[in-house]
C-alpha positions in Angstrom: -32.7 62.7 45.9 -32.3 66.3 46.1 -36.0 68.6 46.2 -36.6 71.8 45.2 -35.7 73.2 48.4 -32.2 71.8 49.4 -29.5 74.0 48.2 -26.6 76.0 49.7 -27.3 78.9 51.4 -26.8 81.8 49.3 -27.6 85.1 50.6 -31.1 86.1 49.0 -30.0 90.0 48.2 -27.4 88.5 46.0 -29.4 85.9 44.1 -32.0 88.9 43.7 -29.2 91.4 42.2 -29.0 88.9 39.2 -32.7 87.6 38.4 -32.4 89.3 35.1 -29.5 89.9 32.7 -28.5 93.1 30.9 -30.9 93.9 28.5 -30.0 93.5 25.1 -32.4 95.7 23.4 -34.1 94.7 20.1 -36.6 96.7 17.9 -39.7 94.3 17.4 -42.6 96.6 15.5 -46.0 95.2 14.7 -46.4 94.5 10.9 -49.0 95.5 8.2 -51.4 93.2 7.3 -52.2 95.3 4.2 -48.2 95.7 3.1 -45.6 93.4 2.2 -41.5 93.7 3.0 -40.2 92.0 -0.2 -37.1 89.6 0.7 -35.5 87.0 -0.8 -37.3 84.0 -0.8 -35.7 80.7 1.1 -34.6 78.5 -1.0 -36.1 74.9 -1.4 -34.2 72.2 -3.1 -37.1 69.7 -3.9 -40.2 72.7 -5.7 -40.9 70.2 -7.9 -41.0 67.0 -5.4 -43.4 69.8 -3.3 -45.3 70.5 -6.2 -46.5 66.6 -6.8 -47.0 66.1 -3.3 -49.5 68.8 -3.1 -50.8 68.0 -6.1 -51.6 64.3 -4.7 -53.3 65.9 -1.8 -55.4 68.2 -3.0 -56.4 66.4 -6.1 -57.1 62.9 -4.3 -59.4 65.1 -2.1 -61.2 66.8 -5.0 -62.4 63.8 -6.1 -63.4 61.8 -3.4 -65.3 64.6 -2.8 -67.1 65.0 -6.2 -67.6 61.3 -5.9 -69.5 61.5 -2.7 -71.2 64.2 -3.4 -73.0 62.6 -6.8 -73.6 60.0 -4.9 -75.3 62.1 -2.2 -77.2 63.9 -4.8 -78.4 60.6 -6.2 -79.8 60.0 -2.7 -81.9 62.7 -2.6 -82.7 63.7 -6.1 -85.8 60.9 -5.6 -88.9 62.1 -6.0 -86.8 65.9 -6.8 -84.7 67.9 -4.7 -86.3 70.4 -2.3 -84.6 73.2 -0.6 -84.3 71.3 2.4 -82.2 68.6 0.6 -80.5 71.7 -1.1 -78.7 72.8 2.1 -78.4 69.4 3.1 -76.0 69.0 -0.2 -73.9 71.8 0.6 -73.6 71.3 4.0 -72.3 67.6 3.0 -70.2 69.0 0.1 -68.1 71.1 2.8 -67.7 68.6 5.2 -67.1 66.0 2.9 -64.3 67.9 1.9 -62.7 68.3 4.9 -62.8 64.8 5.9 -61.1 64.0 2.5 -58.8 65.8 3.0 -57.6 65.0 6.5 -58.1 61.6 4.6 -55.4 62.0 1.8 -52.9 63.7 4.3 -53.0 60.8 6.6 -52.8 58.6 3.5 -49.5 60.0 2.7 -47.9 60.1 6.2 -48.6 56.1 6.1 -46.4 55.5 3.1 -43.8 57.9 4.8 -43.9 55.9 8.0 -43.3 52.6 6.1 -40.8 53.9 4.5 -39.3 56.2 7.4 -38.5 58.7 4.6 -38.8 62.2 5.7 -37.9 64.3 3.5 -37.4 68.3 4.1 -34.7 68.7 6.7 -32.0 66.8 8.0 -32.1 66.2 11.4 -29.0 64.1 13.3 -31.4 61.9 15.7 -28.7 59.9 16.5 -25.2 60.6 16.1 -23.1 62.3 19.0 -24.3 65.4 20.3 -22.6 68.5 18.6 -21.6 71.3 20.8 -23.1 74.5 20.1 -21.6 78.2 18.8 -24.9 79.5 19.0 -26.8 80.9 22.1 -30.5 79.9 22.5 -33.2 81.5 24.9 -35.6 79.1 26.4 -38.6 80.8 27.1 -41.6 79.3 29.6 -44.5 81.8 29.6 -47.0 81.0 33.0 -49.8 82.2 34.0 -51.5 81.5 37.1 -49.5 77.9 37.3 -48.7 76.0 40.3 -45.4 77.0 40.7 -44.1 74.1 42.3 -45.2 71.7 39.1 -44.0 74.6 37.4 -40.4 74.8 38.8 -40.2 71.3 38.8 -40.8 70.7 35.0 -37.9 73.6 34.6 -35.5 72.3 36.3 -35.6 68.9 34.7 -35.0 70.5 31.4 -32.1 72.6 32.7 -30.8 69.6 34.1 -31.4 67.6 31.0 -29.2 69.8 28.6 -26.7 70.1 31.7 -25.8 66.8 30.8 -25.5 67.5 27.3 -22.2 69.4 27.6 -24.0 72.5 25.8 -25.6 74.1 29.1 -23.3 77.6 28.8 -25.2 78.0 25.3 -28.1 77.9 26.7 -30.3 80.4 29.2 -33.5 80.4 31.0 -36.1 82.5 31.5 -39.4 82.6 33.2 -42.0 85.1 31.8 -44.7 85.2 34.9 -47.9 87.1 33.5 -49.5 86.0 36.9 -52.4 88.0 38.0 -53.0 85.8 41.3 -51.3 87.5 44.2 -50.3 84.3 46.6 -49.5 82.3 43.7 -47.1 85.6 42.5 -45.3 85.5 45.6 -45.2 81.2 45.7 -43.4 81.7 41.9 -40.8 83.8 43.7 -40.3 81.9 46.6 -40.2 78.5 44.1 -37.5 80.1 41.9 -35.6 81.2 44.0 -35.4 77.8 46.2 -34.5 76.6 42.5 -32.0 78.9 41.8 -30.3 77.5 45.1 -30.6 74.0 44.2 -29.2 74.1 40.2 -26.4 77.1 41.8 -26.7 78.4 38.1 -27.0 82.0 37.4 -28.4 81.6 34.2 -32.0 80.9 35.2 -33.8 84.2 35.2 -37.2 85.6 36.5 -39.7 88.4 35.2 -42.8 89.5 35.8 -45.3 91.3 34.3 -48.2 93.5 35.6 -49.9 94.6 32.6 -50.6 91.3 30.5 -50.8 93.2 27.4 -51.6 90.6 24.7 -51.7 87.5 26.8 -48.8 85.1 25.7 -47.9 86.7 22.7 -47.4 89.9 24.3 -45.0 88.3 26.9 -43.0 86.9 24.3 -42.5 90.0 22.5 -41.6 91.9 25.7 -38.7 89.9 26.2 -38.0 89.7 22.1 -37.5 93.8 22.6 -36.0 94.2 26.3 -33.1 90.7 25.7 -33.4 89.3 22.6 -30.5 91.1 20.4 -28.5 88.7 23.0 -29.7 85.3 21.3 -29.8 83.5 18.2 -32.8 81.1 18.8 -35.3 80.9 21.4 -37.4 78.1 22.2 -40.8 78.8 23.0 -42.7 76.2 26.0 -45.6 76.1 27.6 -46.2 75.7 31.1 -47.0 72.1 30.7 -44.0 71.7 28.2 -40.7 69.4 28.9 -38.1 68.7 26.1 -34.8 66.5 26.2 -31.8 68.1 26.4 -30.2 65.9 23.6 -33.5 67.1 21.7 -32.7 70.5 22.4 -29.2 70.8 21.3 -30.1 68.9 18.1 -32.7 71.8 17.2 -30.0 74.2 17.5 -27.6 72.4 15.5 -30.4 72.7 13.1 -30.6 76.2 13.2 -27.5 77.0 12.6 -26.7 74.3 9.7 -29.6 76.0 7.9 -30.0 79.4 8.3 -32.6 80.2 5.5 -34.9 78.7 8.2 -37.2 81.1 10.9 -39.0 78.1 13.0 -39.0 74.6 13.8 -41.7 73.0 15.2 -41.5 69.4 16.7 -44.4 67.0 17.6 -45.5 67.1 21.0 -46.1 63.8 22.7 -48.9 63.5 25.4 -47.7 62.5 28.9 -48.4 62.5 33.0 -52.0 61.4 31.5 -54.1 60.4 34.8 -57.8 60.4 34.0 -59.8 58.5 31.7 -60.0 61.3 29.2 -56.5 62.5 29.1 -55.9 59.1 28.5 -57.7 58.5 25.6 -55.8 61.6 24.5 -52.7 60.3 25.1 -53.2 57.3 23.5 -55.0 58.9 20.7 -52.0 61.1 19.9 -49.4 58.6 20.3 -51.2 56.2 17.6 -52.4 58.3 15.4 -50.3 60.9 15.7 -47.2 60.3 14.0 -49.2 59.6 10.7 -51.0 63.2 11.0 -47.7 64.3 11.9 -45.5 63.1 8.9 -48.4 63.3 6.3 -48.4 67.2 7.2 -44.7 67.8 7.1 -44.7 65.9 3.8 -46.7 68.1 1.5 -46.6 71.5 4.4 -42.0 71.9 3.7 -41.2 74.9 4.3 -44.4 76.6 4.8 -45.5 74.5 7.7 -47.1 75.7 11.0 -46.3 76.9 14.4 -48.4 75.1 17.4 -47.0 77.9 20.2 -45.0 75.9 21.7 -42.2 73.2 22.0 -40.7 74.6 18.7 -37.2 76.7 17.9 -37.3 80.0 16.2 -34.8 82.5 14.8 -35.0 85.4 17.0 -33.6 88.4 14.0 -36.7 86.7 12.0 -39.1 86.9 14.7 -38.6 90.3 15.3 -38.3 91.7 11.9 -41.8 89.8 10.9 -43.8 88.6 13.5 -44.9 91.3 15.4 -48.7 91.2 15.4 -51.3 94.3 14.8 -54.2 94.8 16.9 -57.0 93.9 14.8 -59.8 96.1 14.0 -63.0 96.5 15.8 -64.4 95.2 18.9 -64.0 91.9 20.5 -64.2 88.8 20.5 -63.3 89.4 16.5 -60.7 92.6 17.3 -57.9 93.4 19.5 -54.7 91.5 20.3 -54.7 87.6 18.3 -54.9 85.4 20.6 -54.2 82.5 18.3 -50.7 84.0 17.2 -48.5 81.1 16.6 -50.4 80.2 13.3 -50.1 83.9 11.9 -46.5 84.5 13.5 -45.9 81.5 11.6 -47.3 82.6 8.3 -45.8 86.3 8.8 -42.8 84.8 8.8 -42.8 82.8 5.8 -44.1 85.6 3.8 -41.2 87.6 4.3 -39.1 84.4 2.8 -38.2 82.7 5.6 -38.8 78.4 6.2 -40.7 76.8 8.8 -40.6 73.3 9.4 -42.0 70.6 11.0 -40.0 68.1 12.4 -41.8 65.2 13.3 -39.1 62.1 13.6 -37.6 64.2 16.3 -38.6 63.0 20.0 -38.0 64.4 22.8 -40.9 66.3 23.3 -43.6 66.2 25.2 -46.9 68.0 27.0 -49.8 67.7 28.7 -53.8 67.3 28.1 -56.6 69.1 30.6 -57.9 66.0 32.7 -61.7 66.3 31.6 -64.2 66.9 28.9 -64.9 70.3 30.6 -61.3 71.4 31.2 -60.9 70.7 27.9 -64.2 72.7 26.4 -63.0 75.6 28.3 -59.6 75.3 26.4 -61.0 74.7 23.2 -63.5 77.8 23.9 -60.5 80.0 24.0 -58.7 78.7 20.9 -61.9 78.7 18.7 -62.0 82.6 19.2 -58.6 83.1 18.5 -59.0 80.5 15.3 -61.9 82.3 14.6 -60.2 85.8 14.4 -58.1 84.4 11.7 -60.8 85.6 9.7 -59.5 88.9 9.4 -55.4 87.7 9.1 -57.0 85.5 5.6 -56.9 88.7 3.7 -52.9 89.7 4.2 -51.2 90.7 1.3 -48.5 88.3 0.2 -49.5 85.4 2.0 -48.2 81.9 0.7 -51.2 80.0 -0.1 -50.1 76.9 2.6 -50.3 79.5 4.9 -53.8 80.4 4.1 -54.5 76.8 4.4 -53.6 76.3 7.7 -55.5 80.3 8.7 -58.5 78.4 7.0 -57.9 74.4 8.9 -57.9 76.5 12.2 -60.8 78.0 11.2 -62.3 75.2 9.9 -61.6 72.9 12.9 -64.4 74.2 14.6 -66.8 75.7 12.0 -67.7 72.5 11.2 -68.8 71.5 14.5 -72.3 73.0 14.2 -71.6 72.9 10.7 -72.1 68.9 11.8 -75.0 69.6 14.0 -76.9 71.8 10.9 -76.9 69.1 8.8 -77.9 66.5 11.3 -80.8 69.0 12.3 -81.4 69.4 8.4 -81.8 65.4 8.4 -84.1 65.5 11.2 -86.2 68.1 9.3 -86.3 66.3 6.1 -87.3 63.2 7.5 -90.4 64.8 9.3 -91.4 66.9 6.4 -91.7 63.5 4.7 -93.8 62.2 7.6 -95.5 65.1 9.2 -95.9 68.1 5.8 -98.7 67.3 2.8 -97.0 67.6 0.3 -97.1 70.0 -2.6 -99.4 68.5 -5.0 -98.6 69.8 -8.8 -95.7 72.4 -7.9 -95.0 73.7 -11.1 -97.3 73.3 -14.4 -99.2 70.2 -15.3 -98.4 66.9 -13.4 -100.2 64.1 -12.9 -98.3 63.0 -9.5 -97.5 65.0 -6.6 -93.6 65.5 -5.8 -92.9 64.0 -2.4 -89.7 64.2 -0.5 -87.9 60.6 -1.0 -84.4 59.6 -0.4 -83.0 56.4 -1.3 -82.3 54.8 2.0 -80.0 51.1 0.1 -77.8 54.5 -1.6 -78.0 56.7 1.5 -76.2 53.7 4.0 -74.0 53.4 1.3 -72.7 57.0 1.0 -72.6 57.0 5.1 -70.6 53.9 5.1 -67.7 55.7 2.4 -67.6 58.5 4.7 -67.4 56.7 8.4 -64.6 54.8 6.1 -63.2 57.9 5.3 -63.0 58.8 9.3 -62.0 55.2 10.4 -59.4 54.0 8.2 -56.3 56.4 8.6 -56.8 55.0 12.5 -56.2 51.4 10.6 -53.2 52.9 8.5 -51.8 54.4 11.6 -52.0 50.8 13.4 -50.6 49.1 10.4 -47.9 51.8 10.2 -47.2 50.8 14.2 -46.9 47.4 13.4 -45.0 47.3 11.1 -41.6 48.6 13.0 -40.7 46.0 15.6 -38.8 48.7 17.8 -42.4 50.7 17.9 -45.0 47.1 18.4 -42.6 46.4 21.5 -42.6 49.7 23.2 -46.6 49.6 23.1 -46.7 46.0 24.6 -47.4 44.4 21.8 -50.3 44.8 18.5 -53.0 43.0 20.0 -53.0 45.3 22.9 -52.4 48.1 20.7 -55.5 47.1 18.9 -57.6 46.4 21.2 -56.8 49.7 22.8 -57.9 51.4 19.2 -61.1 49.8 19.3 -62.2 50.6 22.8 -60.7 54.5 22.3 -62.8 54.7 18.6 -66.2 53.6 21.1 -65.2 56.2 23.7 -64.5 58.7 21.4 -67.6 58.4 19.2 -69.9 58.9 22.6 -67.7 61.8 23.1 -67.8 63.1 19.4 -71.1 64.8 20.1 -71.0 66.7 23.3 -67.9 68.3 21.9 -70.0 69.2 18.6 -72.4 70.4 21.2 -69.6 72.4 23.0 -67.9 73.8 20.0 -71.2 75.0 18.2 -71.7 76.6 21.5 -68.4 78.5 21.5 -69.0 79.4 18.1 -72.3 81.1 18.3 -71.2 82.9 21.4 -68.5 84.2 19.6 -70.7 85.5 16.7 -73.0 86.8 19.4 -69.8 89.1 20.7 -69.0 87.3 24.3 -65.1 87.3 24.9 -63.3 84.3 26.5 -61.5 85.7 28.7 -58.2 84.3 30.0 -59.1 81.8 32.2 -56.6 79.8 33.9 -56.4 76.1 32.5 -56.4 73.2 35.0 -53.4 70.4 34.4 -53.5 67.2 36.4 -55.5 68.0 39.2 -58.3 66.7 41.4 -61.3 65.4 39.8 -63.9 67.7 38.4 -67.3 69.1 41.2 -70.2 66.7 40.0 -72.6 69.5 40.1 -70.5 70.9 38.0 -70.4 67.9 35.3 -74.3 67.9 35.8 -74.7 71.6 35.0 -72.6 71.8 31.8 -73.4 68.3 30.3 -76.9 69.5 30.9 -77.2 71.2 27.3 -75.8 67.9 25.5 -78.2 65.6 27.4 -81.2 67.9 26.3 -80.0 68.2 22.6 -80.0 64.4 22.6 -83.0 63.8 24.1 -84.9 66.1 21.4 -83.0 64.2 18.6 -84.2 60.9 20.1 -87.7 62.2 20.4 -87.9 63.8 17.0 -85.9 60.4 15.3 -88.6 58.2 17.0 -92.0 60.4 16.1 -90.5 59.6 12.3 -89.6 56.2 12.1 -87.4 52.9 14.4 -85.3 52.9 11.4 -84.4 56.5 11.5 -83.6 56.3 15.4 -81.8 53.3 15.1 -79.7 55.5 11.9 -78.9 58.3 14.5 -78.4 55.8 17.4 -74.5 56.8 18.0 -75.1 60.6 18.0 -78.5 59.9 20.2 -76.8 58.0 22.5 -73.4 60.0 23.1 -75.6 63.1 24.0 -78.3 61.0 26.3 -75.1 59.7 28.0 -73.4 62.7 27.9 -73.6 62.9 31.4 -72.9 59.6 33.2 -70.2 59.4 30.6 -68.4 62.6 31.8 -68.4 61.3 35.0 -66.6 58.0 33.8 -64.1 59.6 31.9 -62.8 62.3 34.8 -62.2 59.8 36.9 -58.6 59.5 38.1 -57.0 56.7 37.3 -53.9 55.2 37.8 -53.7 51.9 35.5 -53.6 52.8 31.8 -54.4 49.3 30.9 -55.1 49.3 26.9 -54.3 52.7 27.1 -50.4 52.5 27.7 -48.4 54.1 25.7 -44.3 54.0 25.5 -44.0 56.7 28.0 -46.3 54.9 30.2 -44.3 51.8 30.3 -40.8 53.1 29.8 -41.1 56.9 31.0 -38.0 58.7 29.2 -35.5 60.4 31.7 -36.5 63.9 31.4 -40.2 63.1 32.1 -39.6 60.9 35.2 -37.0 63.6 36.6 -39.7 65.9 36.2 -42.5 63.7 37.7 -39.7 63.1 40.6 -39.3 66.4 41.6 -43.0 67.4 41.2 -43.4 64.5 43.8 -41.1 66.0 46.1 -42.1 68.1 49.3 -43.4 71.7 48.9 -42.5 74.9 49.8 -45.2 76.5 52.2 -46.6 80.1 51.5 -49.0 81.7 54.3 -50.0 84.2 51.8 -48.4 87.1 49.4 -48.7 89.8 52.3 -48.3 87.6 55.3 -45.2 85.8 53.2 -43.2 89.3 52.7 -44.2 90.7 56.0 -42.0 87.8 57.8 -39.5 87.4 55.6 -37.2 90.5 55.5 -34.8 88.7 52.3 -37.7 87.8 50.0 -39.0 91.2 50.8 -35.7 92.4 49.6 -36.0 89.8 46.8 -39.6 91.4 45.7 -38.8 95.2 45.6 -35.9 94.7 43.7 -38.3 92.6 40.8 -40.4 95.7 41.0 -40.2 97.5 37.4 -38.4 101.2 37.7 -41.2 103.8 37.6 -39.6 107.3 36.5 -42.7 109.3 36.6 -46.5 108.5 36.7 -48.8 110.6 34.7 -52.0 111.7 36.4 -53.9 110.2 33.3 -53.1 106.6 34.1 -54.7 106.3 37.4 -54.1 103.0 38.9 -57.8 102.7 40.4 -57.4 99.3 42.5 -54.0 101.1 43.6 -56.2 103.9 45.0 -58.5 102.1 46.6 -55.9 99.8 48.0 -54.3 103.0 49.4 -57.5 104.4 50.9 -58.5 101.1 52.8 -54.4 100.7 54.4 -55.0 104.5 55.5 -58.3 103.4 57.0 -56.7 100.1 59.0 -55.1 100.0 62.3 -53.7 96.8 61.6 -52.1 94.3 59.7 -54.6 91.6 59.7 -57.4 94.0 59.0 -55.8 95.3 55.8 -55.0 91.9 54.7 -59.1 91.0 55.8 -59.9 93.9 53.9 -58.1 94.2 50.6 -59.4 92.0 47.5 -57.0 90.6 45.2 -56.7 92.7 42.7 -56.2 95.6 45.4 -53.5 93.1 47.3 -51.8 92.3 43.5 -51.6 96.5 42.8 -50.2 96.7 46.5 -47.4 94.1 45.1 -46.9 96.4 42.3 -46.1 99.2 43.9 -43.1 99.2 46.5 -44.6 102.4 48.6 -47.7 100.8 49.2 -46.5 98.0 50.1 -44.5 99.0 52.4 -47.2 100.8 54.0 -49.2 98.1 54.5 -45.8 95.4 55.9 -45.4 98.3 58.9 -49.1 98.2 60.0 -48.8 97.0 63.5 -50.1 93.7 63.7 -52.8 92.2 66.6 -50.0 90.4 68.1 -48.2 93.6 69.2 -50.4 94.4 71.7 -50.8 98.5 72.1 
């Protein structure tokens, strides 16, 4: 099989003469949160199916929650309510809610799986594949990537809608906001031996120095600089890979409805290799598909944008998505780094559709390989979620939107809203135990009022809402089951079930660190600590025990308070708390179990497991393949004249520099080469950043290449 580095032999300078295309220059402004650009509004032809739909959700979630929040005010109204029991009542109210309705959305994508009846657009899954008049931009943002995994992934996707037929509608481009300076130069080297092997010209490189506004920012560069060239572009990440029949179809979509801004497909897990990611990919594959459809079923046309995987009209992204720079400091101000949910909801306020598209496969991703990977990840998104604050107040809105501004939100708000009311719990209970009560609180009484609860009513209520949490993971099973193609891909129901019970065990002892995690994130947040943009960790190596025993360290000690304050009340009350108690006690041992590599997914096996589809074993192919050896990003240009060549001609053009915008790691980088004698000592000497503003900068770098080197004698 051919690698990423067999390939004719091109000369470089030529390759590096085309690793962009003329620009094609579009004007991409950022919008006003505060003003609204009337437009025509897309039509829908099913309003009134739309309105009913919502109307089932919302409505079935309104009650359930009234109901079980009666019947939690029955539990503690014994005896009178105190103001402990108050907050403990609102806190369940709110959480209730959202429970519910996650509930009554994944009730409705069950009766749309049995009855495979989508709804909203229509979608060829399996006809012949059209050929295209449109041209389409696929976009893979990286930062900091292993560029070999990285290249790999790429070309399996260019190779994938190769064989479609539609490959001359289609070009590629990656957007490199690397900061790392070896792994700069590896990217170059890596696409340029892939260049060689695919002999296309229409795979494209650029990079980017300043990182202004992370991803988002990188998109909208290239929006401005190519995108007047393009109808569509398709947005990935740097774990993404889509088919290339999946592709295509998403373009035919585009163009059969062209009322529509953004189509977002659902993402299926794959290349999962620890315990954890496992249990994600399994997760997602079950349960997945009923989230999935119930969403799309009541979202339409105002459905959400996940960032990635997903087609999008490029006039409508320009013309609407451009995002401000919010107000104020951060974490809360500055560039949003959650955009896809407000580019999403920018879009449809100006009258334009987005869709989900769940029946559609072909698309795939994947997880971070541990608990902590996957904190750090989370940490990142909760800020951006969290800025969303600010976006809630927009003028001209559509309410869905709103609704999925406040679900982000909301998705991690209630993680120490969770650990409030548990605390709240633990409070009550030793008031009752531990505080004399307040003998004849108000007027005459001939008892004292002591704080009660009625334990028979209080199992009762938990029960309904565990019930709540448990059964759309039956409905999603049932759902399964009930399609022979879909029972015989997963091996079979029983293993499918017994792979639901063990993952609804591992997942409740997880449950809790993450609450742990998340209410971490959050108060940092509030407390003005930024994220950061760290770079996230795919399938690597296994994570540093130290480092396991260092951040599982708060969990443990949150669950060992719990157990201690649960047993100075009562057995009964330990036993109660028992699988939050014990997830945190174990938080550590079990982080160590779940991190593990493994290679056997056992009850864990999913359909790509067991048959992987083309696209993702191509991929996994070439990532296997041998790799392309960088010494270093100095070291690598100083003996090799062509990717030299290669590098200065990435370099942007730099008319004039204003004394203002002094590049201080430039400077010192400068005054440290005019201080070295050699080669080796500069490279010894100069820190990354000071190496990566030397890469920027084509006369520095050049004086740094002709420093003699220890070799050279003299």
């Amino acid at each position: 099989m051919d690698t990423l580095e067999k390939s004719p032999e091109p000369a470089w300078s030529a390759i590096a003469d085309h690793f962009l295309p003329p620009e094609s220059t579009l004007s991409m402004e950022p919008c006003r949160l505060d003003q609204i650009t009337e437009r025509k509004r897309a039509s829908s032809p099913f309003q009134t199916v739309l309105l009913f739909r919502r109307a089932f959700i919302f409505s079935g979630a309104t009650l359930l929650t009234i109901a079980g929040g009666y019947e939690m005010y029955r539990v503690v109204k014994v005896g009178g309510v105190t103001v402990l029991e108050v907050m403990l009542l609102a806190f369940f109210l709110i959480l209730l809610a959202w429970v519910a309705f996650s509930f009554m959305s994944a009730l409705a994508g069950f009766f749309v799986l049995l009855t495979r009846h989508q709804g909203g657009l229509k979608i060829d899954r399996d006809g012949p594949l059209p050929q295209l008049s449109s041209r389409t931009a696929m976009l893979l943002p990286t930062y900091n990537e292993d560029p070999h995994d990285l290249m790999a992934r790429l070309r399996a996707m260019y190779e994938s809608v190769a064989a479609t037929g539609n490959d001359a509608q289609f070009d590629w481009f990656l957007l490199s906001d690397t900061t790392d300076p070896d792994t700069w130069v590896r990217e170059e080297v890596a696409f340029i031996a892939l260049r060689r092997a695919c002999g296309a010209d229409r795979l494209y490189y650029r990079h980017r120095s300043d990182n202004t506004a992370r991803k988002s920012g990188n998109i909208a560069e290239w929006v401005r600089r190519f995108g007047a060239a393009y109808d569509h572009m398709i947005v990935l990440d740097a774990d993404s890979l889509m088919a290339g029949d999946t592709i295509v179809r998403l373009a035919r979509t585009m163009e059969n409805y062209p009322d529509v801004a953004l189509i977002q497909t659902q993402p299926v897990i794959v290349n999962a290799r620890s315990l954890f990611s496992r249990l994600q990919q399994f997760a997602g594959r079950v349960y997945g598909p009923i989230v999935a459809a119930g969403n799309a079923w009541w979202h339409g046309p105002e459905s959400n944008y996940w960032g990635h995987n997903a087609i999008i009209r490029v006039r409508a992204f320009a013309e609407e998505a451009g995002l401000p720079e919010l107000r104020g400091r951060q974490p809360f101000g500055g560039h949003i780094l959650s955009h896809d949910f407000v580019e999403a909801a920018l879009m449809r306020r100006a009258g334009w559709a987005v869709y989900m598209a769940p029946e559609l496969g072909g698309s795939f991703e994947e997880v971070p390989p541990s608990i902590l990977d996957f904190a750090a990840r989370d940490r990142r998104w909760c800020q951006g979620n969290l800025q969303h604050i600010a976006v809630l107040r927009a003028r001209g809105l559509h309410w869905v939107s709103r609704i999925h501004l406040l679900t982000g939100i909301g998705s991690y708000v209630t993680a120490p809203m969770w650990l409030i009311f548990l605390i709240l719990g633990l409070l009550i209970s030793l008031q009752a135990n531990f505080i004399r009560p307040e003998y004849f609180p108000k007027g005459f009484s001939l008892f004292p009022t002591w704080p009660q609860q009625d334990p028979v009513l209080a199992a009762w209520v938990f029960a309904a809402t565990m019930g709540l949490l448990v059964l759309p993971k039956l409905l999603a099973y049932l759902a399964l089951i009930s399609h022979r193609e879909d029972r015989t891909s997963f091996s079979g129901s029983i293993r499918v079930f017994g792979g639901i019970l063990s993952e609804t065990l591992l997942s409740a002892l997880i449950a809790p660190s993450m609450m742990i995690f998340q209410s971490k994130a959050v108060a940092e947040i509030l407390l003005g600590r930024d994220a950061g943009w760290q770079v996230q960790h795919r399938s690597g190596g296994e994570v540093a025990r130290h480092e396991i025993y260092r951040k599982l360290a708060v969990p443990t000690l949150c669950g060992v308070l719990m157990g201690l304050s649960a047993f100075a009340v009562s057995i009964p009350l330990l036993l109660w708390m028992s699988p939050v108690i014990v997830g945190l006690v174990l938080a550590i041992p079990l982080g160590l179990l779940i991190s593990r590599q493994s290679r056997a997914a056992g009850l864990f096996a999913t359909p790509e497991d067991n048959r992987p589809p083309p696209v993702v074993l191509r991929a996994n192919e070439l990532t296997a393949s041998a790799r392309i050896q960088v010494t270093g990003a100095l070291q690598q240009l100083r003996q090799d004249a062509e990717m030299l060549k290669y590098h200065l001609n990435l370099l942007p053009r730099i008319s004039h520099l204003k004394l203002r915008q002094i590049d201080v790691p430039l400077a010192t980088a400068r005054a440290k080469i005019d201080q070295c004698e050699t080669f080796e000592e500069a490279v010894d000497w100069l820190d990354k950043t000071e190496i990566r503003a030397v890469l920027n900068n084509a006369v520095a770098l050049q004086c740094v290449l002709e420093l003699r080197s220890t070799g050279d004698g003299g």
